[in-house]
N, CA, C and O atoms as CSV, one atom per row, in Angstrom:
chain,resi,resn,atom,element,x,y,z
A,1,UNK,N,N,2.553,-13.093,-88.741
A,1,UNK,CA,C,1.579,-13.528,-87.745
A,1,UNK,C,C,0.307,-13.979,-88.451
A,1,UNK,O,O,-0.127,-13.332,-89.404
A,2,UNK,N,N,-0.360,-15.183,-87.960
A,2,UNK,CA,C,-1.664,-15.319,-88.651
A,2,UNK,C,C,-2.263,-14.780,-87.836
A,2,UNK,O,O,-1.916,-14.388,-86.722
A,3,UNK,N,N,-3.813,-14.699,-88.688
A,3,UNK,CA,C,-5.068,-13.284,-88.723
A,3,UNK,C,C,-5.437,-13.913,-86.844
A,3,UNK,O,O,-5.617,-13.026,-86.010
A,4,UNK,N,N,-5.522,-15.616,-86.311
A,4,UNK,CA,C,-6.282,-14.913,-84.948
A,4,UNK,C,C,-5.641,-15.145,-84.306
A,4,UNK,O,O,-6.204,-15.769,-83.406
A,5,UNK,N,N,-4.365,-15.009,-84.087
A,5,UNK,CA,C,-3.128,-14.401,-83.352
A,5,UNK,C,C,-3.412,-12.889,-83.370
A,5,UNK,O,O,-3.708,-12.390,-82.285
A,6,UNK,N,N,-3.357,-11.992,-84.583
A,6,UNK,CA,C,-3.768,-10.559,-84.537
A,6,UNK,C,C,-5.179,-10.629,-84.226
A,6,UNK,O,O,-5.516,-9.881,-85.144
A,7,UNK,N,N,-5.639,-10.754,-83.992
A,7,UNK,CA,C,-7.416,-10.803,-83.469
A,7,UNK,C,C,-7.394,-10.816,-82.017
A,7,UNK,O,O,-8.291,-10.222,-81.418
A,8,UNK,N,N,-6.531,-11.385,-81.414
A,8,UNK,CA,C,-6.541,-11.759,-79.980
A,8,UNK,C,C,-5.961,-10.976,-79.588
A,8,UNK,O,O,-6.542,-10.302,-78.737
A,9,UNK,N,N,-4.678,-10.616,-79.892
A,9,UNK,CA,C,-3.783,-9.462,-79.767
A,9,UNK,C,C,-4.557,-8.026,-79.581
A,9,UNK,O,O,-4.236,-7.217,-78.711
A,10,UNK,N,N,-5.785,-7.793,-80.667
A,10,UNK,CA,C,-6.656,-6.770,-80.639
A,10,UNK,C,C,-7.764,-6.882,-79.818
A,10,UNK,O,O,-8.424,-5.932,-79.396
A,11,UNK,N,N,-7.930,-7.884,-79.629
A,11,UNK,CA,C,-9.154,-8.117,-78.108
A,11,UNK,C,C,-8.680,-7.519,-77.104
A,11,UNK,O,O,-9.223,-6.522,-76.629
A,12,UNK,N,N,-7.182,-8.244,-76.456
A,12,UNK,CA,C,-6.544,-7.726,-75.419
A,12,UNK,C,C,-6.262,-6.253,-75.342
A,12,UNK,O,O,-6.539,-5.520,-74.392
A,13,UNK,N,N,-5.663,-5.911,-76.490
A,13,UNK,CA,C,-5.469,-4.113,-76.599
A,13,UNK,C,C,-7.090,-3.393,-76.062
A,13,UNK,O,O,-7.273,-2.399,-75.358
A,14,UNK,N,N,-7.627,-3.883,-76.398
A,14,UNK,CA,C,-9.183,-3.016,-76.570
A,14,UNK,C,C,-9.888,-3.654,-75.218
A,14,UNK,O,O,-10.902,-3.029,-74.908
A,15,UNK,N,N,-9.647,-4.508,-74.545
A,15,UNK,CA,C,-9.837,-4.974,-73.020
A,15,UNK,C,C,-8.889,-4.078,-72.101
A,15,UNK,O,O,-9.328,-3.984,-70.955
A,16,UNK,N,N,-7.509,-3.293,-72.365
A,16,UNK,CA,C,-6.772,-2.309,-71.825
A,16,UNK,C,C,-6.708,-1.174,-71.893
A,16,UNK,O,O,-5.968,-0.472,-71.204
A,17,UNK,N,N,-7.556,-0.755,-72.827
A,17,UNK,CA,C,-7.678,0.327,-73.166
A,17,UNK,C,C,-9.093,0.773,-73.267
A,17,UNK,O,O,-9.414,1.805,-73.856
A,18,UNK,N,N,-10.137,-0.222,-72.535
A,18,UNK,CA,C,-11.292,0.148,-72.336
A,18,UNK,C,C,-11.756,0.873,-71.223
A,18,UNK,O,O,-11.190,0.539,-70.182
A,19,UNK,N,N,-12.702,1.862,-71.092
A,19,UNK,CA,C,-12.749,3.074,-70.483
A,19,UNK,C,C,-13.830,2.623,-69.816
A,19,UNK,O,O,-14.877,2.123,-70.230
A,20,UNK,N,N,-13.354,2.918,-68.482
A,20,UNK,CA,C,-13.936,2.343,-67.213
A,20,UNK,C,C,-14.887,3.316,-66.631
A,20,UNK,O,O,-14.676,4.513,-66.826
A,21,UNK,N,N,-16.020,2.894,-65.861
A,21,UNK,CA,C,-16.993,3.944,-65.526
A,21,UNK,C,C,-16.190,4.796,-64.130
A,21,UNK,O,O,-15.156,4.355,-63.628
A,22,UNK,N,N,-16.762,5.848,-63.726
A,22,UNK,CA,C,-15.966,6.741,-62.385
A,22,UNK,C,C,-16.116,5.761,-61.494
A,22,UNK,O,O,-16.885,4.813,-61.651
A,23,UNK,N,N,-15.249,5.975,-60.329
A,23,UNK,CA,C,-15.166,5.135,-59.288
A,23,UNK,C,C,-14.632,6.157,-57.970
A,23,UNK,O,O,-13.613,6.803,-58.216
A,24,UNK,N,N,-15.102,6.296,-56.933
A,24,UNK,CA,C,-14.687,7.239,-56.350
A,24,UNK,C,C,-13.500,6.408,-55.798
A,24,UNK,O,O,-12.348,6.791,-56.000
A,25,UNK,N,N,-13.836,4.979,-54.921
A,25,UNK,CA,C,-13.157,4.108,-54.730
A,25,UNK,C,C,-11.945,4.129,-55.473
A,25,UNK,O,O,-11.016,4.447,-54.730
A,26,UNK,N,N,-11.549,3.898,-56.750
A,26,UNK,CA,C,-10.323,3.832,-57.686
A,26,UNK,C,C,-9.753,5.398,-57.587
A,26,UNK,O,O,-8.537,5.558,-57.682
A,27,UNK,N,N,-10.532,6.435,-57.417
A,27,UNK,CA,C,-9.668,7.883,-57.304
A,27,UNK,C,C,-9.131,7.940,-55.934
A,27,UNK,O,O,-8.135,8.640,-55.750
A,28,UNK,N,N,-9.771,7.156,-54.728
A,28,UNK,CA,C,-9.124,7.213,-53.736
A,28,UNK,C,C,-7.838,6.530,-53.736
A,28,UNK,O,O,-6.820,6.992,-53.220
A,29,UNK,N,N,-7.955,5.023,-54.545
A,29,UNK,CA,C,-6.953,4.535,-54.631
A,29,UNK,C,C,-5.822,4.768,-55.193
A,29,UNK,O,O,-4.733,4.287,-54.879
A,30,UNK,N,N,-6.083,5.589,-56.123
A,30,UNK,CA,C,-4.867,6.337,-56.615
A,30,UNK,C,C,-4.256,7.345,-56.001
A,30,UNK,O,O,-3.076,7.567,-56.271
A,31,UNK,N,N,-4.680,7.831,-55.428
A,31,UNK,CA,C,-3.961,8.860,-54.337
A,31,UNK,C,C,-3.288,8.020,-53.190
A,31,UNK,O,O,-2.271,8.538,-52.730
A,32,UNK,N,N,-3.663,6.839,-52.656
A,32,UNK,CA,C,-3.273,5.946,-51.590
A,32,UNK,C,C,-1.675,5.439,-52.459
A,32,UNK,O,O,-0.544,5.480,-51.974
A,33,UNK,N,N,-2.070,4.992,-53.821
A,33,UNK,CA,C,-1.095,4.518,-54.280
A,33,UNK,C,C,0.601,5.569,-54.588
A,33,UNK,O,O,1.776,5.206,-54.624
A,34,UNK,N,N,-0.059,6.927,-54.757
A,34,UNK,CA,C,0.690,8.162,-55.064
A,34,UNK,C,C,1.532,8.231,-53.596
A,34,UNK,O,O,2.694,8.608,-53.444
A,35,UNK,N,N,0.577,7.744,-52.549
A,35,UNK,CA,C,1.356,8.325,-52.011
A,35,UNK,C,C,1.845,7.440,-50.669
A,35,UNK,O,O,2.136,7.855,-49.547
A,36,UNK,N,N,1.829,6.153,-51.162
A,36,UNK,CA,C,2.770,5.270,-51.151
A,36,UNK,C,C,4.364,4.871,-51.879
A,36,UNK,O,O,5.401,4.375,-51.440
A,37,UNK,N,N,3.883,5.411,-53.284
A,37,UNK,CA,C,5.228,5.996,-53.683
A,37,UNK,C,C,6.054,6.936,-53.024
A,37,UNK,O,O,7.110,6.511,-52.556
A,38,UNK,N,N,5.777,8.120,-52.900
A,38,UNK,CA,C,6.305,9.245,-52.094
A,38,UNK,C,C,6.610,8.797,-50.095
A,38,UNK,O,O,7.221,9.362,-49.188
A,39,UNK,N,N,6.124,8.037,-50.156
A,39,UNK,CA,C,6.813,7.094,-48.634
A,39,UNK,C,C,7.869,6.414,-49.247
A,39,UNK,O,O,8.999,6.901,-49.210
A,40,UNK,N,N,7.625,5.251,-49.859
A,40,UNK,CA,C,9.163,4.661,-50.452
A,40,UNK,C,C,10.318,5.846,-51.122
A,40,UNK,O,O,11.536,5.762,-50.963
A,41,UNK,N,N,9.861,6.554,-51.622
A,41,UNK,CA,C,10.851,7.244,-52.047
A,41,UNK,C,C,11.564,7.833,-50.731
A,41,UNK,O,O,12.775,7.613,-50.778
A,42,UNK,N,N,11.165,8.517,-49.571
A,42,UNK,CA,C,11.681,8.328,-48.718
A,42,UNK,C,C,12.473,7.706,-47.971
A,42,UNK,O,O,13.516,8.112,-47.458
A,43,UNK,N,N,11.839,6.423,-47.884
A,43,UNK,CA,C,12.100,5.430,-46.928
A,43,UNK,C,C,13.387,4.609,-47.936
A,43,UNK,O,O,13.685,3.500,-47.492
A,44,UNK,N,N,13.942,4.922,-48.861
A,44,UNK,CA,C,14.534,4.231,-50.031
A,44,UNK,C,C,15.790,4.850,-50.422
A,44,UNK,O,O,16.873,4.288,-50.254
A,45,UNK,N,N,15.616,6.357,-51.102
A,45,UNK,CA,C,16.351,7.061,-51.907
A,45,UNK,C,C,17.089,8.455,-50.474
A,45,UNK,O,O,16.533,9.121,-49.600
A,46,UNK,N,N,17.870,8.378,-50.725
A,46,UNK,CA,C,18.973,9.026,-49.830
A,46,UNK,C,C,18.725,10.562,-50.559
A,46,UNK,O,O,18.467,11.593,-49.936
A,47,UNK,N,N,18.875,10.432,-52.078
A,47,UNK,CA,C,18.432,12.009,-52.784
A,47,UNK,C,C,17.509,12.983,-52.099
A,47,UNK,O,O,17.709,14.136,-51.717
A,48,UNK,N,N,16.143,11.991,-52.032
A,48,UNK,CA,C,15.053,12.769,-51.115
A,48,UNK,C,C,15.421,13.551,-49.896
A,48,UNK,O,O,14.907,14.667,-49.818
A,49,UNK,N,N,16.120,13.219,-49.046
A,49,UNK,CA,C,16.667,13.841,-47.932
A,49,UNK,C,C,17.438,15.204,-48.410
A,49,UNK,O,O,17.410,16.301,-47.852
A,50,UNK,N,N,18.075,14.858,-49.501
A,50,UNK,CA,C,19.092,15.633,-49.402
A,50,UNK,C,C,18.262,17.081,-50.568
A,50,UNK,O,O,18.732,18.190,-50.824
A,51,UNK,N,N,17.120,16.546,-50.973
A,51,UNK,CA,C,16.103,16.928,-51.666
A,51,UNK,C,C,15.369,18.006,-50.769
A,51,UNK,O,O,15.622,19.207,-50.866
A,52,UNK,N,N,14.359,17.436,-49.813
A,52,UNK,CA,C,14.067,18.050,-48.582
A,52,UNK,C,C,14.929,19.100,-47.474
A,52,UNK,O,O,14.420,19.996,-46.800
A,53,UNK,N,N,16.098,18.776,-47.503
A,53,UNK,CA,C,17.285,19.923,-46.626
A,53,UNK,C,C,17.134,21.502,-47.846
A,53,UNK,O,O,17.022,22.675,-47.490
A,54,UNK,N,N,17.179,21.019,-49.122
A,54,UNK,CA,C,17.522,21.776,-49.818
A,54,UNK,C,C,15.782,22.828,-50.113
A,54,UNK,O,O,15.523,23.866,-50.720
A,55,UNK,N,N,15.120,22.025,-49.457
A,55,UNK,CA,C,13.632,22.746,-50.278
A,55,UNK,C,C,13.585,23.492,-48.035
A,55,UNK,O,O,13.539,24.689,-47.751
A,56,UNK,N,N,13.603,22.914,-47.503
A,56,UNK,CA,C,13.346,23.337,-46.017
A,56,UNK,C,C,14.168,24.634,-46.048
A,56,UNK,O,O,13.661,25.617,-45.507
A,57,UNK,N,N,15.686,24.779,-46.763
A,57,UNK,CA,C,16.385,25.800,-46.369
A,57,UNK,C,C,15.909,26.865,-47.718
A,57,UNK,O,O,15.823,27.989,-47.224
A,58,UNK,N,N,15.678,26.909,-48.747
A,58,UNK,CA,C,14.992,27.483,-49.481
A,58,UNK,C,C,13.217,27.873,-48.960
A,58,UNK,O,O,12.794,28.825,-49.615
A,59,UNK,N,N,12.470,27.472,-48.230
A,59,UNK,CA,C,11.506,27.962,-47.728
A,59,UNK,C,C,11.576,28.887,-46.355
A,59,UNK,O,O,10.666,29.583,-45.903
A,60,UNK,N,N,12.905,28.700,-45.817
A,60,UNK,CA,C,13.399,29.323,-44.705
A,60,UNK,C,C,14.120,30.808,-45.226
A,60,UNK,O,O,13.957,31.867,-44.619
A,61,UNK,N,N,14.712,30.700,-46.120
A,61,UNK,CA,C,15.220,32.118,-46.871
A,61,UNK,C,C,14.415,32.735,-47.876
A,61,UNK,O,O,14.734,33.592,-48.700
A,62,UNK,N,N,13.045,32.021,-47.630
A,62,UNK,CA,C,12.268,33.285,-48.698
A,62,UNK,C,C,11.656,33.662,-47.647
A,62,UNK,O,O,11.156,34.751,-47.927
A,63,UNK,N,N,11.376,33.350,-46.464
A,63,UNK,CA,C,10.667,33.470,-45.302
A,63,UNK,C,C,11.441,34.880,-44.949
A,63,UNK,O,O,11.103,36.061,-45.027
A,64,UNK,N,N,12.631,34.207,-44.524
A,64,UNK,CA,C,13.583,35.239,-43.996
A,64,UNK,C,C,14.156,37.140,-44.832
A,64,UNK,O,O,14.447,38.220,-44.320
A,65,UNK,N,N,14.083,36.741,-45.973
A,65,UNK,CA,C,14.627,37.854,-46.858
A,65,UNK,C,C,13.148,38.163,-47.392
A,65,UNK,O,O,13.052,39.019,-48.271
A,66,UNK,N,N,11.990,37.531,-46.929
A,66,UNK,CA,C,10.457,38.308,-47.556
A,66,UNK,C,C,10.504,38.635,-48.678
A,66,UNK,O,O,10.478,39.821,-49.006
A,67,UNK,N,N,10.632,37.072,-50.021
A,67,UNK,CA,C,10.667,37.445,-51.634
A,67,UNK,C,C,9.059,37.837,-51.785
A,67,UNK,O,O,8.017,37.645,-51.158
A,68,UNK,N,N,9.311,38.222,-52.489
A,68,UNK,CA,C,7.720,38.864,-53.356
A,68,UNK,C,C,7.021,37.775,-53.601
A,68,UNK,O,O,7.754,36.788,-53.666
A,69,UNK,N,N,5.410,37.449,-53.835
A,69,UNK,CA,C,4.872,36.656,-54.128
A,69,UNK,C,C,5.364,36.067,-55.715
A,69,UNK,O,O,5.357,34.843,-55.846
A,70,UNK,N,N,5.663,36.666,-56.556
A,70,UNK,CA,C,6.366,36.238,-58.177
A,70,UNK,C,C,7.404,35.475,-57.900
A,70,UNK,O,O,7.319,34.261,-58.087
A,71,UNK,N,N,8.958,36.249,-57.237
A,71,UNK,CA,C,9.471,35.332,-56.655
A,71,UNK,C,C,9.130,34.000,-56.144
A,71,UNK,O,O,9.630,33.035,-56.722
A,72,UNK,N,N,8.263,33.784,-55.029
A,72,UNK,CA,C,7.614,32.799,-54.325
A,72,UNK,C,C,7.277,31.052,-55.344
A,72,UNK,O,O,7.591,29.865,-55.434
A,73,UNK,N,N,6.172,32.467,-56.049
A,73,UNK,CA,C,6.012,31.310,-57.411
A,73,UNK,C,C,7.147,30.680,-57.958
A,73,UNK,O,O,7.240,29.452,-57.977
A,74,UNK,N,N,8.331,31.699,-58.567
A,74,UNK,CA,C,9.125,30.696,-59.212
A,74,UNK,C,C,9.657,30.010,-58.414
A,74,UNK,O,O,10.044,28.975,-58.957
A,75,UNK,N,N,9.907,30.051,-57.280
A,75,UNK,CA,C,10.791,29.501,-56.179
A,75,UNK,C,C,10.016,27.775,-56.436
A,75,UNK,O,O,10.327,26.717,-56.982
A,76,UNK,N,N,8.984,28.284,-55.737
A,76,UNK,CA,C,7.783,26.966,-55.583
A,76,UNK,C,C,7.975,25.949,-57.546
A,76,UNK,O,O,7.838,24.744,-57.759
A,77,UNK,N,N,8.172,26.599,-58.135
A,77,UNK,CA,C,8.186,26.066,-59.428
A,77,UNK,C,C,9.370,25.353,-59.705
A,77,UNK,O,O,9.316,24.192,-60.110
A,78,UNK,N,N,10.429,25.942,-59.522
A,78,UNK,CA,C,11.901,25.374,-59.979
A,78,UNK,C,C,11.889,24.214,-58.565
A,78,UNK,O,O,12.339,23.146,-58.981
A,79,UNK,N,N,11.598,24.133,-57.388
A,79,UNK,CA,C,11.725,22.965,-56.301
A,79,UNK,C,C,11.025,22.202,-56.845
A,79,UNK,O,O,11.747,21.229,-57.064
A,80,UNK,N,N,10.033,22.000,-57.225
A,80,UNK,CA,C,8.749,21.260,-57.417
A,80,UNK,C,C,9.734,20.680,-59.063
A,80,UNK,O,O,9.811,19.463,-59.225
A,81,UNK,N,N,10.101,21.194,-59.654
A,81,UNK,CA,C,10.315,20.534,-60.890
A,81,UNK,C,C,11.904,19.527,-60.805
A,81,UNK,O,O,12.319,18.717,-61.634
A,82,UNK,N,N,12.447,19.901,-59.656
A,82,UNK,CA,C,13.386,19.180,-59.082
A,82,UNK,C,C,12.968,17.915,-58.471
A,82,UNK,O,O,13.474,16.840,-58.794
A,83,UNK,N,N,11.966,18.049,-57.515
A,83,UNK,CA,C,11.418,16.905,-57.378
A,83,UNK,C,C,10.426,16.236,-58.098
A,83,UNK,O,O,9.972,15.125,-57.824
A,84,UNK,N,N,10.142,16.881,-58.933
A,84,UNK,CA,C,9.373,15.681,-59.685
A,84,UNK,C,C,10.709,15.167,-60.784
A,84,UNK,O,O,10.709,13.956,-61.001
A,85,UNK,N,N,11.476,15.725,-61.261
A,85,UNK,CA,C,12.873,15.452,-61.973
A,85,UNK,C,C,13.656,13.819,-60.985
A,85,UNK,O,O,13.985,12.725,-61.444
A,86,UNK,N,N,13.693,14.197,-59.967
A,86,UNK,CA,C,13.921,13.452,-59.044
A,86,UNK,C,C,13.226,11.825,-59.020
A,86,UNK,O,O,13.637,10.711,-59.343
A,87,UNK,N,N,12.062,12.326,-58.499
A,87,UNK,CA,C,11.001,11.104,-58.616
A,87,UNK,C,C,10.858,10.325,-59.753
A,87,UNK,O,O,10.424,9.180,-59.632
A,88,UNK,N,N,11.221,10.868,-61.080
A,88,UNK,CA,C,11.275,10.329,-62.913
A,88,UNK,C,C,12.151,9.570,-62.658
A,88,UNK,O,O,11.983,8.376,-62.904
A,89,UNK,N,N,13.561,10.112,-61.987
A,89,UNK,CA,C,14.768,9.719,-62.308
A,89,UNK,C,C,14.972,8.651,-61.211
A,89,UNK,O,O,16.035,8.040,-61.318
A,90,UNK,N,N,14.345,8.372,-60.397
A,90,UNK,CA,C,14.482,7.073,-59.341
A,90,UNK,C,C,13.768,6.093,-60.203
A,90,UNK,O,O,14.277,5.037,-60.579
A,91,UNK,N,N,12.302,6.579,-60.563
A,91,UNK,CA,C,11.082,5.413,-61.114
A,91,UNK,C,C,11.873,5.150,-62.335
A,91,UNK,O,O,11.436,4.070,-62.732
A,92,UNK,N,N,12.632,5.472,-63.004
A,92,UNK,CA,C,13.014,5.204,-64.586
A,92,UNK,C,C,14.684,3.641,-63.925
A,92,UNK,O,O,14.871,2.508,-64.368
A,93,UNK,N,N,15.552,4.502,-62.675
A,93,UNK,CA,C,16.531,3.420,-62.380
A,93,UNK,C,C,15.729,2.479,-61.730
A,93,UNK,O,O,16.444,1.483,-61.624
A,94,UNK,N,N,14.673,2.255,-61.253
A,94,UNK,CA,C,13.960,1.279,-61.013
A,94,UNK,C,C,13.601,0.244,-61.762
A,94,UNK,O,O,13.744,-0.923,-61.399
A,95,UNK,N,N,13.146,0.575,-62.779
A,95,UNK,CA,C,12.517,0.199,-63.625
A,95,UNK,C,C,13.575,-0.382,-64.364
A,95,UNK,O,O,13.626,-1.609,-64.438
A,96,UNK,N,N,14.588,0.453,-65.025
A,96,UNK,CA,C,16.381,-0.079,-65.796
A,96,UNK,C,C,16.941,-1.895,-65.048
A,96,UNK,O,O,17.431,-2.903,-65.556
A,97,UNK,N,N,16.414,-1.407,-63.303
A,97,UNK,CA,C,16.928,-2.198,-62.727
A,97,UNK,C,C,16.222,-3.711,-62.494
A,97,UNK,O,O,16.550,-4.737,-61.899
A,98,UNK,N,N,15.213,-3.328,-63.198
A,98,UNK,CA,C,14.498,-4.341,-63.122
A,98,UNK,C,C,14.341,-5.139,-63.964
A,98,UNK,O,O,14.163,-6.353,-63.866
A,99,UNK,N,N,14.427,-4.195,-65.243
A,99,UNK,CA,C,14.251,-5.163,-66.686
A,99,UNK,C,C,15.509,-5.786,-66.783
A,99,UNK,O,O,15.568,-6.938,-67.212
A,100,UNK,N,N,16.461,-5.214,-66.463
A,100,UNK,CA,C,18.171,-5.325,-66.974
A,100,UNK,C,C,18.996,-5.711,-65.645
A,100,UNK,O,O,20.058,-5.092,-65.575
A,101,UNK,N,N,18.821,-6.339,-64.885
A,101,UNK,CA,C,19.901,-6.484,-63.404
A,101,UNK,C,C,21.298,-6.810,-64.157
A,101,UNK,O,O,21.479,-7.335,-65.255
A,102,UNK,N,N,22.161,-6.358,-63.270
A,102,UNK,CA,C,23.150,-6.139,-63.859
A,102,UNK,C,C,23.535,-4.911,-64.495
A,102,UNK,O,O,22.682,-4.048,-64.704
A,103,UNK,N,N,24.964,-4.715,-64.886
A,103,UNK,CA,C,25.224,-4.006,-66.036
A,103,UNK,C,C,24.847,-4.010,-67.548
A,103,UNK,O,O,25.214,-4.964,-68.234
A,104,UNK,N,N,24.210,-3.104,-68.040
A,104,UNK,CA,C,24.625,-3.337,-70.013
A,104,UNK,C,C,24.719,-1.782,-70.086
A,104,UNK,O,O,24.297,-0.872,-69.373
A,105,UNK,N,N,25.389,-1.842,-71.147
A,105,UNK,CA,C,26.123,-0.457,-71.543
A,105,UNK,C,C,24.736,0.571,-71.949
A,105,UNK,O,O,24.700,1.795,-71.832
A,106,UNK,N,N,23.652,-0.319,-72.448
A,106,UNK,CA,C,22.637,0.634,-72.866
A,106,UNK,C,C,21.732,1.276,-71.807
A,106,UNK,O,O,21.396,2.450,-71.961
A,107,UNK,N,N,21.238,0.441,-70.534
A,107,UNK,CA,C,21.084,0.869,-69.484
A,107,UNK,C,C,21.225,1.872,-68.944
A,107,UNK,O,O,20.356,2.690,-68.643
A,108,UNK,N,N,22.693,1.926,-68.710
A,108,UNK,CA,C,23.699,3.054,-68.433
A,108,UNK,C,C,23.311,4.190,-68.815
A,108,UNK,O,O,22.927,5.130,-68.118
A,109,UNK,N,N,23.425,4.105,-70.142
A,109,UNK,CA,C,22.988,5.621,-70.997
A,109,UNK,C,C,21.801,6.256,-70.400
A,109,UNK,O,O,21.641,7.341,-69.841
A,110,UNK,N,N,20.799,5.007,-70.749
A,110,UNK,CA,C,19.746,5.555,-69.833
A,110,UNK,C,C,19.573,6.011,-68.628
A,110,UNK,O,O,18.852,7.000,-68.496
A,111,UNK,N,N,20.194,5.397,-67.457
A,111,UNK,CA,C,20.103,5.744,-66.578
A,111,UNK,C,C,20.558,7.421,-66.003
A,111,UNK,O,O,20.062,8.121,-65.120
A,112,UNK,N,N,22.060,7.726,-67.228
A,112,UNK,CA,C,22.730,8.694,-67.257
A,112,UNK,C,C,21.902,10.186,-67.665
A,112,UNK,O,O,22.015,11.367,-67.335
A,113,UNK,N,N,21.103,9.465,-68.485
A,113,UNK,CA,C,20.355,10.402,-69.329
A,113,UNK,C,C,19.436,11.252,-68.194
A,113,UNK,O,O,19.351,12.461,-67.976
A,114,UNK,N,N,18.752,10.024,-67.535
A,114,UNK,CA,C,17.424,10.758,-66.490
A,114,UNK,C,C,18.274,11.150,-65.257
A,114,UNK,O,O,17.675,10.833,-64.230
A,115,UNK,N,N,19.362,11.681,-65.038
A,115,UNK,CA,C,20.398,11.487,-64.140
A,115,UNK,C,C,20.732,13.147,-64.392
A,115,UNK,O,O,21.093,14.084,-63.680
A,116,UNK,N,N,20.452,12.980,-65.586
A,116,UNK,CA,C,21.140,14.231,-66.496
A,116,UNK,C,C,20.004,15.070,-66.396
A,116,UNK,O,O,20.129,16.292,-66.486
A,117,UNK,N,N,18.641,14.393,-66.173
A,117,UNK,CA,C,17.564,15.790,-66.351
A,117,UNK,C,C,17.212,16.113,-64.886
A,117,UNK,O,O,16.467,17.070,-64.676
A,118,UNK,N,N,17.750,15.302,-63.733
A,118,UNK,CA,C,17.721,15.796,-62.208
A,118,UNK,C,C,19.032,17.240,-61.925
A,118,UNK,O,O,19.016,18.157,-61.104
A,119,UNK,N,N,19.865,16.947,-62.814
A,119,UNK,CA,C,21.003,18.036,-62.774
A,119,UNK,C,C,20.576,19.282,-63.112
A,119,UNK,O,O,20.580,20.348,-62.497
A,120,UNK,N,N,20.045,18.824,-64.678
A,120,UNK,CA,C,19.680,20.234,-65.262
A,120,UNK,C,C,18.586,20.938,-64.942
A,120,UNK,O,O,18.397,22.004,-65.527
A,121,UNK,N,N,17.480,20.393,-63.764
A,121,UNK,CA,C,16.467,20.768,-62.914
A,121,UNK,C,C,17.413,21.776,-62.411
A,121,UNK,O,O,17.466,22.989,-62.615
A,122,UNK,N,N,18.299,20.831,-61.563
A,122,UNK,CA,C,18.847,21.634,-60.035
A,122,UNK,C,C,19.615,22.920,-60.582
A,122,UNK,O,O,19.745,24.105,-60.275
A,123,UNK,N,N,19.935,22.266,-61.301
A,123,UNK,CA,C,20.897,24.065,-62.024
A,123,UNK,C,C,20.308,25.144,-62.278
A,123,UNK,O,O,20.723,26.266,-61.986
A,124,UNK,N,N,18.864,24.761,-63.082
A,124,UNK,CA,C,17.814,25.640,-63.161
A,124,UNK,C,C,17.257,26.181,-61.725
A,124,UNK,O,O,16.719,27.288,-61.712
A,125,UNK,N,N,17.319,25.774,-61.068
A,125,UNK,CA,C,16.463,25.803,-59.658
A,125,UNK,C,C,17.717,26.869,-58.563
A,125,UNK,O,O,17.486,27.677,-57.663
A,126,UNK,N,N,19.008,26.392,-59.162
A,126,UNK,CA,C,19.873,26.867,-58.133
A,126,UNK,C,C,20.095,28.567,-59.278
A,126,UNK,O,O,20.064,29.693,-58.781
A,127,UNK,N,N,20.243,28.368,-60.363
A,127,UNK,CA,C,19.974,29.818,-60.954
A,127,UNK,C,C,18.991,30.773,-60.413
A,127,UNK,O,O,19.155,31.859,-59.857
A,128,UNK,N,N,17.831,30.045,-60.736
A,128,UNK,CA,C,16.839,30.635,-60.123
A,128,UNK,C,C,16.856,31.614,-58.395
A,128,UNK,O,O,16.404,32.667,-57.945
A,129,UNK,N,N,17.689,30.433,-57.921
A,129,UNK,CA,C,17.343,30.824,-56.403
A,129,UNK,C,C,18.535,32.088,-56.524
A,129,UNK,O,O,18.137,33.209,-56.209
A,130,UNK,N,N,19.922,31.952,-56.952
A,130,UNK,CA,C,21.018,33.065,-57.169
A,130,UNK,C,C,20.294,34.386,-57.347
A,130,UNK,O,O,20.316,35.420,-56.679
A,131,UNK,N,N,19.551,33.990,-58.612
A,131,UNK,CA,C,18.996,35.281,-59.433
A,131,UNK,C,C,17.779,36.144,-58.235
A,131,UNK,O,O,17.637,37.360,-58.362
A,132,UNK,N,N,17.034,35.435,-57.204
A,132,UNK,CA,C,16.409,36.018,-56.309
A,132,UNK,C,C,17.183,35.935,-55.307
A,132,UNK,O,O,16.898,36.924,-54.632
A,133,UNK,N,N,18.204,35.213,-54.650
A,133,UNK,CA,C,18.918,35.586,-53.073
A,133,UNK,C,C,19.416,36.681,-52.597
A,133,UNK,O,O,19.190,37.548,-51.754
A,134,UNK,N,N,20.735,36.149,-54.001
A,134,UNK,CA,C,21.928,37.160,-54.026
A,134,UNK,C,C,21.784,38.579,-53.772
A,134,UNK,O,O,22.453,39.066,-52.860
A,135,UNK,N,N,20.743,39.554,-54.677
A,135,UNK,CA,C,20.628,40.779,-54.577
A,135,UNK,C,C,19.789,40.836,-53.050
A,135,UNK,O,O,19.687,41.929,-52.493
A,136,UNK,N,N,19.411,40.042,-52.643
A,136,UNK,CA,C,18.650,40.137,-50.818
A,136,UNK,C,C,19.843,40.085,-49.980
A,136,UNK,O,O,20.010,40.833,-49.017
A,137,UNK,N,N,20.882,38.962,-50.459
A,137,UNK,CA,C,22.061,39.306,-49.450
A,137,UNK,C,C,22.974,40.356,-49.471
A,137,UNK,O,O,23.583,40.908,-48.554
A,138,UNK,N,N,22.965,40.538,-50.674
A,138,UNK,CA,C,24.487,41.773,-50.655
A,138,UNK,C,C,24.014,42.993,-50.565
A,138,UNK,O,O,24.783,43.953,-50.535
């Protein structure tokens, strides 16, 4: 590359990475934007539903069997890390799907991969919930 090709290149970096004064305006907007995501994800992803049944009936059986506040916490911790596992793993096939339409084998992987860390949430989450239910039911 010649030198003001890299010069320009470093203008732009340092125009993106320049640190903007507070804005209450821009913190509102980011929350508007947050949670415009979390509507599409709704309005979009079929998981979420099936996301929500699973967190409604888990807030209904700690209700019901009265877990301890520790319990509570992890409860609240392992759901919450499911859905945010969740939310990664939609924004990442989004994103796959966007750069790459179509099939490519490398995609895939990827897609498999963040596919793979919504599982190993839920497994964690469904351990979790075993390890506090079970001894409430039996």
């Amino acid at each position: 590359m010649n030198s003001s090709l890299l010069k320009q290149n470093k203008m732009q970096t340092d125009k993106f990475l320049k640190t903007r004064p507070f804005s209450l305006r821009a913190r509102v907007n980011s929350f508007r934007f947050a949670w415009n995501g979390i509507h599409r994800f709704f309005a979009q992803e079929h998981n979420a539903w099936i996301h929500a049944a699973a967190t409604i009936t888990v807030i209904i059986s700690a209700c019901w069997f009265r877990v301890s506040r520790q319990e509570m916490v992890l409860l609240i911790v392992v759901t919450g890390l499911v859905w945010v596992a969740e939310i990664f793993n939609t924004a990442i096939e989004k994103m796959m799907d966007f750069i790459a339409p179509g099939y490519h084998p490398r995609v895939k992987i990827i897609k498999d991969l963040a596919a793979a860390g919504v599982l190993v949430a839920s497994v964690i989450a469904l351990a979790t919930g075993a390890f506090i239910f079970i001894p409430k039911i039996f």
